[in-house]
N, C-alpha and C positions, 0 to 999 in steps of 0.2 A: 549334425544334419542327418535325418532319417534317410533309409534307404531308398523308400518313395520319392522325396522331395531331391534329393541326389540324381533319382534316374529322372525326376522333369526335365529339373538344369540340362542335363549332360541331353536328352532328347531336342531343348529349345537351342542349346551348342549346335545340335546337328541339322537340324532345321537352317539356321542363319547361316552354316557356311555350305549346306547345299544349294542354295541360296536361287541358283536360277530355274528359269520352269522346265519341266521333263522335256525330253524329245517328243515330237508328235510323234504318235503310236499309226499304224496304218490299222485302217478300221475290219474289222471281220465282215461288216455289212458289205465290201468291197471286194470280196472275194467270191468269184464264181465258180465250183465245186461240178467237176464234171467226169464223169464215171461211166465204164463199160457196162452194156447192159447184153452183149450176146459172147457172153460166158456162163459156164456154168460152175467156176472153180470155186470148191472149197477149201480151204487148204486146212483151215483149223476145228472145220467138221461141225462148226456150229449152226448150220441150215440156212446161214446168209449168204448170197452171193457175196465173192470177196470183194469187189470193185465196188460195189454198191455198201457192203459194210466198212471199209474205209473211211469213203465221203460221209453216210452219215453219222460213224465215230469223230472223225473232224470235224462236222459240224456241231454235233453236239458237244464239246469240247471246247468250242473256240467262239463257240453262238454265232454262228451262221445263220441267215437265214430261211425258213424249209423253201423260200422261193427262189434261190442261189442254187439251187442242185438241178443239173441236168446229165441226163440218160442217153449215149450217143454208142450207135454199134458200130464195129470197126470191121464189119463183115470182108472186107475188099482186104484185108493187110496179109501180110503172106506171116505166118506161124506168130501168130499175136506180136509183132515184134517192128516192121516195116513196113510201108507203102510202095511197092515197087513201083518204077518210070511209069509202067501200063497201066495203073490203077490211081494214078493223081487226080481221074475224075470223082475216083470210090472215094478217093481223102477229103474232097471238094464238098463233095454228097455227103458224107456218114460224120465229118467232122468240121469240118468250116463252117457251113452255112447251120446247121442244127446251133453251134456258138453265135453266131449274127444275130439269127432269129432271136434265140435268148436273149441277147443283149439290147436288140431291138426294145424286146418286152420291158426289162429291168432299166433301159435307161445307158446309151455306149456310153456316157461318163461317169456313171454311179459304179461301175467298175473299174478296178485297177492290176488285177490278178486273176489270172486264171490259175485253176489250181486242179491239173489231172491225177485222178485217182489211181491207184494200184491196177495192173493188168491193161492200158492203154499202151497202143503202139509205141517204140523210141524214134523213130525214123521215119523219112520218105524221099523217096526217088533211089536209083540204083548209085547215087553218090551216098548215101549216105546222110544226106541234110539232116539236122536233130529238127523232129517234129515241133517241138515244144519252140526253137527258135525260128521255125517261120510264122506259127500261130502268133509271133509275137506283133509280126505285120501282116495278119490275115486279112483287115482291110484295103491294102496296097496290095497284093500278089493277086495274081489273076485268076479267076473261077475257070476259065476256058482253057487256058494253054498252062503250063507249065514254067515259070520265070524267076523262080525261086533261087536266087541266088546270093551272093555275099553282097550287104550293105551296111553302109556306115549306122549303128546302132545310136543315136543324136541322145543317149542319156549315161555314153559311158564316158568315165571320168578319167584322161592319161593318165592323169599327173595331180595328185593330190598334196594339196599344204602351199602347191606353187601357183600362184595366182587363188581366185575366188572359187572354193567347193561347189558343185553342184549339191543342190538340196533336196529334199526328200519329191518322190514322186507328183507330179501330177497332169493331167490331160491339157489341160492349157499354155502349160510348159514346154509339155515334151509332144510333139506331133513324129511321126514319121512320113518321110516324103508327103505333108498334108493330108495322113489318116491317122483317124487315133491309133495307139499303138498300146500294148500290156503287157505286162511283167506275168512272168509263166514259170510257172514251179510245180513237183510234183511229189508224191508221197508213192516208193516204188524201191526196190534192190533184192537183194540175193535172199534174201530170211522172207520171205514170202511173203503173204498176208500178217503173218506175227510181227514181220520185222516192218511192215508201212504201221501197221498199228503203233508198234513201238517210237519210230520219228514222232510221233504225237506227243505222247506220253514223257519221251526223253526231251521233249523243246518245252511240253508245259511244266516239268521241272527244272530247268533252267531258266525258264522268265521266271520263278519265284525264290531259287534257293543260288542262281550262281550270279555272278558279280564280283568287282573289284574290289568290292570293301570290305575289311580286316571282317572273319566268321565265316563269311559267307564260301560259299560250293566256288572252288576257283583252282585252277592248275598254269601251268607255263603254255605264253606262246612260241613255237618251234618255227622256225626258219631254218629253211635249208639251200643255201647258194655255190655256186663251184666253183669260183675266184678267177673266170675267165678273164678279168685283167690285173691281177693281182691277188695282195690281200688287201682288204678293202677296211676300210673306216667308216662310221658316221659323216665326219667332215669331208672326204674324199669321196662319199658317194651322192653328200649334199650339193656339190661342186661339179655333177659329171652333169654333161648337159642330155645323156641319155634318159637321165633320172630325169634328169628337169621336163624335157618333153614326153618323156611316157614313149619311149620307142622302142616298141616289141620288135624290130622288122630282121636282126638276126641275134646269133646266140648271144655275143656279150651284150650287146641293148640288153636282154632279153633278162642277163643273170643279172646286170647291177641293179634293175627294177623288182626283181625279184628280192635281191637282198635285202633292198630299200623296204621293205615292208620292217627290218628291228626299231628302225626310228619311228614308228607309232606305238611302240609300246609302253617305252616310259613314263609316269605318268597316270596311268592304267591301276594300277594294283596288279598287275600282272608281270609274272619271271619271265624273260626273253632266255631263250634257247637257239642257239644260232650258230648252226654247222656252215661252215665254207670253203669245204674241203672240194678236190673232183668226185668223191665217191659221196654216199649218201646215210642219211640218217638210218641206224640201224646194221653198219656196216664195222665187223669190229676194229679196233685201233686208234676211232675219232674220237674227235673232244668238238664241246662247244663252246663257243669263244668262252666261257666263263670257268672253262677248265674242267668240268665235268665230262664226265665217259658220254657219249652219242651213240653207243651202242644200244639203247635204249630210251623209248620215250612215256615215262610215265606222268599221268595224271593229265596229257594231251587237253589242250581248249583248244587249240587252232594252229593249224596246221598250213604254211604256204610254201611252195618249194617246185621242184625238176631234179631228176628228168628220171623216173621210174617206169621206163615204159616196160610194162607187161611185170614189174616186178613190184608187188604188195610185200614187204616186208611186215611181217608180224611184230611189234617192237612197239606200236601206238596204243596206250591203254588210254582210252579214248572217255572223256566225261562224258553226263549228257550237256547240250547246248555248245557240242565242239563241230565246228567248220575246217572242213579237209580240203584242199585245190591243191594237186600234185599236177606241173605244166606237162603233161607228153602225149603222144599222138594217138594212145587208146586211152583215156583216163576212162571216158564210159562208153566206150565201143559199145553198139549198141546189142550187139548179139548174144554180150556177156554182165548185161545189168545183172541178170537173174541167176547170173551162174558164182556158187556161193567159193569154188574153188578159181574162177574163171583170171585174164589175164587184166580185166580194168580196174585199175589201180582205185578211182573213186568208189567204183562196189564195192570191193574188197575193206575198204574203209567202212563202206556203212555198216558192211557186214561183220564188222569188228566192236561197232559201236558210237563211230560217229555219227552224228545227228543232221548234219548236213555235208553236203561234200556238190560241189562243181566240178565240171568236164565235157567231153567232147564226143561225140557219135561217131566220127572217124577223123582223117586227119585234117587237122586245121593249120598248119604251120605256126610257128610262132605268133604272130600277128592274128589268130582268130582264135586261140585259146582263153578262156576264161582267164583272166591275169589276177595272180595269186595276192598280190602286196595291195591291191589295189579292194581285194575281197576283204583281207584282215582288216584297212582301213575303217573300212566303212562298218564292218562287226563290231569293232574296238569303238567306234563313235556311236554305238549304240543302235544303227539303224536296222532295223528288221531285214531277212535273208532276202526275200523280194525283191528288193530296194539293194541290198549289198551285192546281191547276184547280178543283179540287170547293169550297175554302175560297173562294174568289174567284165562286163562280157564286150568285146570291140564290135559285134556284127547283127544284124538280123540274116535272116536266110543261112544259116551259114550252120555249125557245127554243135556249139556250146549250149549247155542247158544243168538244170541246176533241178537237185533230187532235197526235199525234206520240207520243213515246215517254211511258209511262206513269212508268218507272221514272229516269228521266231526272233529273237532280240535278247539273247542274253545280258548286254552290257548296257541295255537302255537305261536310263533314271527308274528308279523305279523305289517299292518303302523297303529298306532293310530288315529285310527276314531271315533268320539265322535256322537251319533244319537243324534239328535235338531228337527231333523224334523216333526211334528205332522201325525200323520196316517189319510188316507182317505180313502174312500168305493169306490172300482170298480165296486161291482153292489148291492144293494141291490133289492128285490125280495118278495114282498107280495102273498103268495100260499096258499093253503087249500088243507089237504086230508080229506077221509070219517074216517080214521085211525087218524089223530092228531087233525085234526079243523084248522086253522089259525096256518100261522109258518110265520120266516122272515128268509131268506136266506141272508147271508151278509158276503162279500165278500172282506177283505182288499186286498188295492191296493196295491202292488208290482214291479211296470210298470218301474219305474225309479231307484228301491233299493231293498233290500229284508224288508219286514214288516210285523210282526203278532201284535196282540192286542186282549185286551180283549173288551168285548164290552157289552154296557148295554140298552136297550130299556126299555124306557118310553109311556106308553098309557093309552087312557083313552077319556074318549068323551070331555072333555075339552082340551084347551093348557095345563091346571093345571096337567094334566093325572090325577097321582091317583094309577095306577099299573105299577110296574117294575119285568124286568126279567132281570138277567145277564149270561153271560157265563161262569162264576164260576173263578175257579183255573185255569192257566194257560193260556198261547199265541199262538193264533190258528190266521190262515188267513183266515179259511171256517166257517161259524159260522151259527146252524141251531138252532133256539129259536122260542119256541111254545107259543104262546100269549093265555093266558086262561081268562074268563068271558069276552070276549067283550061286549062293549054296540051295541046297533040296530041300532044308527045313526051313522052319521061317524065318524071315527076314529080319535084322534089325535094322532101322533109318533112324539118322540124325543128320537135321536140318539148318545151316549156318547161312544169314541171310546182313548183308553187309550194303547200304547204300554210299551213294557218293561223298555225304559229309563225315563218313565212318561208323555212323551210328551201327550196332550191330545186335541181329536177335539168333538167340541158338533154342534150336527146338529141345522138346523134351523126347526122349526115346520112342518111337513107334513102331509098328511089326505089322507084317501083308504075310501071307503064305503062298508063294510063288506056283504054287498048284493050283491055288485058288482061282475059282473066277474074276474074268477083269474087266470092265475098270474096278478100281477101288480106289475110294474116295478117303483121305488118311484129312484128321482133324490136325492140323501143323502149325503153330504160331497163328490163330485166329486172329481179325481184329479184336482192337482193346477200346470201351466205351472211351478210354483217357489215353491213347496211345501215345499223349506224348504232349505238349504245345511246343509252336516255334516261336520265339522271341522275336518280335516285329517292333519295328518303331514307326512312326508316319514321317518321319523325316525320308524327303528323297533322296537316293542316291542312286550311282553309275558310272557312265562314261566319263572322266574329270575333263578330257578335251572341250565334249561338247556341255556340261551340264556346270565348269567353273569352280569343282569340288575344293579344290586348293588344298589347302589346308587340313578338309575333314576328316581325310582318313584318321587321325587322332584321337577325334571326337568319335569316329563310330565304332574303334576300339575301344573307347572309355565306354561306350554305352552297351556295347557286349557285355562288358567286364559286368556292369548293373543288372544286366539279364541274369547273367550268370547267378550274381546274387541274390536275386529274386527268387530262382529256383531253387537256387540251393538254400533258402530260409527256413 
C-alpha cells in the first residue's frame, strides 16, 4: 500500500471513531468588546492607546465584529483600579448604561459576553465587589441606590457527573432574577499591554496546536488538595456526599471538591498530577500520587487547587491555553492585578505564563470563590473559558471574576493539527533606557499561524559570548529582556527561540556596538516563505468525554506516524 492510500485509510479510521459532532463553539459575533477611552497609556510605545489597541487586536483576531466595540471612560474610579461607595453613580453613568445602550442597539440576546479590555477598573464599592461580577447582572441591580450584593449565580454547576450537566450558555436558559444576565471576562495582569496582547496570542495557539490527542501541544493536569479528612481515593471521594452536593460552605467540603476535580481526567489524553499533602505544590519533599517529586510543575495545562494565600510559588511552567484557579482570599486582589511582583496568586500565574486564571477581588469565603474542580471540568469537556468560568463561579454581585480569552477552548473537538514548524522573529529591536540600560525587544512571528515561544539570548564580546538571559517560565510572543554587564566593544548576540511543541530555531551570529545609536534594528531568524507545514487532518478530535473519542487515540497516533512519513519522504 502506498503511503498516500495508507494515510486516507488511517485519516477515514479517524474520522469514524471521532465519530460525534464538535461542541458548539460560542460565536465571536457574541462578544461585546468594551475598552477605556480616558487613558492615555502606552506602554509598548506604538502610538496606540493601550485599552483601545487590545480590543481591536482581539477583534481582529477572533473576527469580531467592528460593531461590537464600545468606548466607555471610567473618569469617576479612584487610581484606574476601583469604584469607590461615593462614585456608584460614576460606575452607573461611565459604565452601565453606556453597556445597555449598546446592547440596546446590537440586540440584549445577540450577546453573551462581555469582554473588558486592558486598563478598565477591577472593582466597585469600598467592599471590594469585583466589577466584572456585578456587570454580570447589570440588568437587575439598581441605576439609583447601591444593592449590589452576593446572589445565587442560576448557571453554576455544584456538582458535576452527579445528576444532568448544565449545558452550554444561553439567554433563554439562563435568566437572572428575570433579567438577562452575561458571562464577563477580561484581557488584563501584571505584563502590561504586552502581556493582555499575549492572553490572545497564547489562547489562539492553543485552539490550534494543543489538545488530548497523541502530537499535539499537551502537558499534565495538576491538582492540589490537603487531606483534610484523610487520604483520599477516587471511590471514597465518589462516595462523600460533599462531593456529591457541591458543598464549598467550609474547609473539608471545601478540599474533597477540590480533589474531586483528578476524576475528570482520565480519559482526556492528559497526565494527572495530584499532590494531597497539607502543604503545597512547589513545596520541597512532596510527591504526587503518582510518585514523582511535586517540587515542581512543568509543562503545566491546568491548574486547580488551595490555599496560596499571598504566596505565587515560581515552580508552574505554564503552556499556552493553561487555566490556573488557586482557592484563597486574595487570588486577584484587586489592587495587585497589575502588580508583576505583587501578592495575588492569579496574577502572578498570568504573569508567569498562564493564559487564563480565575479569582477573587477580595475575600469571598469559601462558598464565593470561583471553585477549582468545577473550572477543570468544564476545560477538560472542551467548553470555551466564558462558559467554564461563569459554570465554576457561585455568585453574581459578589467577588470572583475571570482574567483571559473568553472564547478560548483548548480541549474542544476540533481537526488534528500537529505544530512541526520551527518559530521565527518578526522583529527584534536593540534599545536603551536611562531606566534599564540595554534591553532586546523580540517579537515572534505570527504572520502565517498563531506562535509563542520562549526565547533565550546569548552575548558577550566574543562569538563564544559568555552571558545568557532567558525569558523564564512560559510562552509569550512579546519578549522584553534586559542585557546586563556589557563589554565596550561590540557586541556579539545569538538568538535561541523554542516553542511549545519543541520546535526550535537558533540564530546566526549578530553584532550592535553598544556606543552606537539606539534603537537598532538586528535582522534574527526572519520569516521563512516555507517556515514549515503543520500536519492536519479533518478528522475531529478533543474532549473524549464529550465528543465519544473512545477508541481514537490509536488511530490519531497511526495517523501522525503517516505525517511524519509524508515529511520525511
Amino acid at each position: 500500500m502506498t503511503v498516500a492510500a495508507f494515510s486516507r485509510c488511517a485519516l477515514a479510521l479517524v474520522i469514524a471513531l471521532a465519530g460525534a459532532a464538535p461542541l458548539a463553539a460560542m460565536d465571536a459575533a457574541r462578544v461585546l468588546v468594551v475598552y477605556r477611552t480616558d487613558i492615555t497609556w502606552d506602554g509598548d510605545g506604538d502610538g496606540v492607546q493601550d485599552s483601545l489597541e487590545v480590543a481591536q487586536y482581539y477583534m481582529s483576531k477572533r473576527g469580531v465584529p467592528a460593531a461590537n466595540l464600545l468606548g466607555v471612560s471610567c473618569a469617576s474610579s479612584n487610581n484606574d483600579v476601583y469604584y469607590p461607595s461615593a462614585a456608584y453613580t460614576g460606575y452607573v453613568n461611565e459604565v452601565v448604561k453606556p453597556i445597555k445602550a449598546k446592547l440596546a442597539v446590537l440586540g440584549a440576546r445577540n450577546i453573551d459576553v462581555l469582554l473588558m479590555s486592558y486598563g478598565l477598573p477591577f472593582a466597585l464599592t469600598d467592599n471590594g465587589y469585583s466589577l466584572d461580577n456585578a456587570l454580570m447582572g447589570l440588568n437587575y441591580f439598581s441605576e439609583t441606590s447601591n444593592n449590589i450584593s452576593w446572589m445565587t449565580n442560576p448557571y453554576l454547576e455544584p456538582n458535576p457527573t452527579f445528576g444532568t450537566d448544565l449545558g452550554h450558555f444561553s439567554h433563554a436558559q439562563y435568566t437572572f432574577s428575570g433579567t438577562d444576565m452575561y458571562l464577563v471576562s477580561r484581557l488584563d495582569g501584571p505584563r502590561g499591554v504586552r502581556g493582555a496582547l499575549d492572553l490572545i496570542d497564547q489562547a489562539l495557539y492553543a485552539d490550534r496546536f494543543v489538545g488530548g490527542a497523541a502530537g499535539m501541544v499537551n502537558g499534565p493536569v495538576y491538582v492540589d488538595s490537603r487531606g483534610d479528612r484523610g487520604a483520599y481515593t477516587d471511590a471514597s471521594l465518589t462516595a462523600d456526599p460533599d462531593v456529591q452536593n457541591g458543598g464549598y460552605y467550609t474547609y473539608a467540603p471545601t478540599d474533597v471538591n477540590i480533589a474531586y476535580a483528578e476524576h475528570y481526567v482520565p480519559g482526556t489524553g492528559l497526565a494527572l498530577k495530584w499532590e494531597q499533602s497539607g502543604s503545597t505544590i512547589g513545596d520541597t519533599g512532596l510527591t504526587y500520587a503518582d510518585g514523582s517529586a511535586a517540587s515542581s510543575a512543568p509543562r503545566a495545562l491546568m491548574y486547580g487547587g488551595w490555599y496560596n494565600y499571598g504566596n505565587y510559588k515560581n515552580v508552574f511552567d505554564w503552556l499556552p491555553g493553561s487555566v490556573a484557579c488557586d482557592l484563597n482570599s486574595s487570588s486577584l486582589y484587586y489592587w495587585q492585578v497589575r502588580n508583576p511582583v505583587g501578592g495575588a496568586w492569579a496574577a502572578r500565574a498570568l504573569g508567569a505564563g498562564a493564559t487564563m486564571s480565575c479569582g477573587v477581588s477580595a475575600e469571598p469565603y469559601t462558598t464565593g470563590h470561583t471553585r477549582p474542580n468545577i473550572l477543570l471540568y468544564y476545560m477538560l469537556k472542551g467548553y470555551c473559558f466564558a462558559e467554564a468560568s461563569t459554570l465554576s463561579n457561585p455568585a453574581i454581585g459578589w467577588m470572583s471574576y475571570a482574567i483571559g480569552d473568553p472564547l478560548c477552548a483548548p480541549m474542544a473537538a476540533k481537526p488534528l493539527v500537529i505544530d512541526n514548524a520551527a518559530p521565527r522573529c518578526a522583529s527584534c529591536v536593540i534599545g536603551k533606557s536611562m531606566a534599564e540600560g540595554t534591553f532586546v525587544d523580540f517579537l515572534v512571528d505570527a504572520s502565517a499561524r498563531p506562535e509563542v515561544a520562549k526565547v533565550v539570548v546569548e552575548y558577550g564580546a566574543t562569538a563564544s559570548y559568555g552571558q545568557t538571559i532567558s525569558s523564564g517560565f512560559g510562552y509569550f510572543r512579546r519578549h522584553h529582556l534586559v542585557l546586563a554587564s556589557l563589554p565596550t566593544s561590540l557586541v556579539h548576540v545569538r538568538v535561541t527561540v523554542t516553542d511549545p511543541a519543541g520546535n526550535v530555531s537558533i540564530s546566526d551570529d549578530a553584532t550592535f556596538d553598544p556606543a552606537g545609536s539606539f534603537p537598532v534594528t538586528m535582522t534574527i531568524l526572519p520569516p521563512l516563505s516555507t517556515a514549515g507545514i503543520d500536519a492536519e487532518a479533518s478528522g475531529a478530535v478533543g474532549s473524549q468525554k464529550s465528543c465519544g473519542l473512545g477508541g481514537g487515540l490509536a488511530a490519531l497516533t497511526l495517523l501522525a506516524f503517516v505525517r511524519r512519513r509524508q515529511r520525511a519522504r
